[in-house]
Residue, then its C-alpha position, 0 to 999 in steps of 0.5 A: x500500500x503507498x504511504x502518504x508523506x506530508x511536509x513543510x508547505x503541505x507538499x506530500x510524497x506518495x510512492x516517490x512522486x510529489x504534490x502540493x496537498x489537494x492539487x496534484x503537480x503536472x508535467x509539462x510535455x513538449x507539445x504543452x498538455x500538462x498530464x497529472x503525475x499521480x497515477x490514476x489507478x492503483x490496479x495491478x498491470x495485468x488487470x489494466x491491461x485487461x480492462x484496457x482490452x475490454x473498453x478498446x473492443x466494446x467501443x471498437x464493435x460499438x463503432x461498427x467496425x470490422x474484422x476485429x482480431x486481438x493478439x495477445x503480445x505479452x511474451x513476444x514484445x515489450x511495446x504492449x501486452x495486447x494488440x487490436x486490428x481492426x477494418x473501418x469501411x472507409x477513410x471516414x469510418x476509420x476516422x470515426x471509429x479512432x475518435x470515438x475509441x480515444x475519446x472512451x479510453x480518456x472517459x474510462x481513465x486511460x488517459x491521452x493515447x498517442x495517436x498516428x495517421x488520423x488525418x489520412x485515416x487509411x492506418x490509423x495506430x492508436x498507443x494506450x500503453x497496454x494496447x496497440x489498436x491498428x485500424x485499417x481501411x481494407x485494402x490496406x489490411x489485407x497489403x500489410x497483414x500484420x496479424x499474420x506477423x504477430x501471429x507467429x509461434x513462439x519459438x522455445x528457448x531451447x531451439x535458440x543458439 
């Protein structure tokens, strides 16, 4: 359990990081946004993970998207524990379908994702931490086939030389 150090001007301590008693610190990046540096929730990362899962394929189906794959990347990358594909009809739906899926992973406290491609709305990545979403148009899906790629065996440590 975290413990709550309070000193001189009430400025507190929780688990190393520092806030002024009732208002919370910020970092500012380079593109100005100031995020809270207190973490939202203090469940565990496989349980985030999960969660994370779960709100990126309800709004995903929610949004009327398309061929929706889930890949469990946990043991294969340290870039996230799952990844999501999924195909959008057009450039539009595509578009639609990212923006509703940002705006429910900000409402169910996932925070600001980093997203890449929405302007041209073809392949759109969206980064929630423990998530990748990959949101296709069709044709370009079926070009890249990344799902294929992440899809491959493990390989056994005793078959490495």
């Amino acid at each position: 359990m975290p413990t709550l150090l309070c000193g001189v001007k009430n400025r507190c301590t929780v688990s190393g990081l520092s806030f002024r008693k009732g208002k919370p610190l910020t970092t500012v990046h380079t593109k100005g946004r100031a995020f809270s540096a207190i973490p939202k929730s203090m469940e565990s990362g496989v349980d985030a993970a999960r969660r994370a899962l779960g709100t990126v394929l309800a709004s995903v189906e929610d949004s009327k998207a398309e061929d929706i794959v889930y890949l469990n990347i946990a043991g294969k990358s340290a870039l996230a524990d799952y990844m999501v594909v999924v195909s959008g009809r057009s450039n539009r739906h595509v578009s639609a379908i990212c923006e509703h899926l940002i705006s429910d992973m900000k409402d169910e406290g996932f925070g600001h994702s980093r997203v890449e491609g929405l302007e041209a709305g073809d392949w759109v990545v969206i980064d929630a931490g423990d998530v990748i979403i990959h949101v296709f148009r069709p044709e370009v899906r079926a070009f890249y086939n990344i799902e294929k790629m992440w899809a491959a065996p493990d390989i056994e440590e005793e078959t490495l030389h």
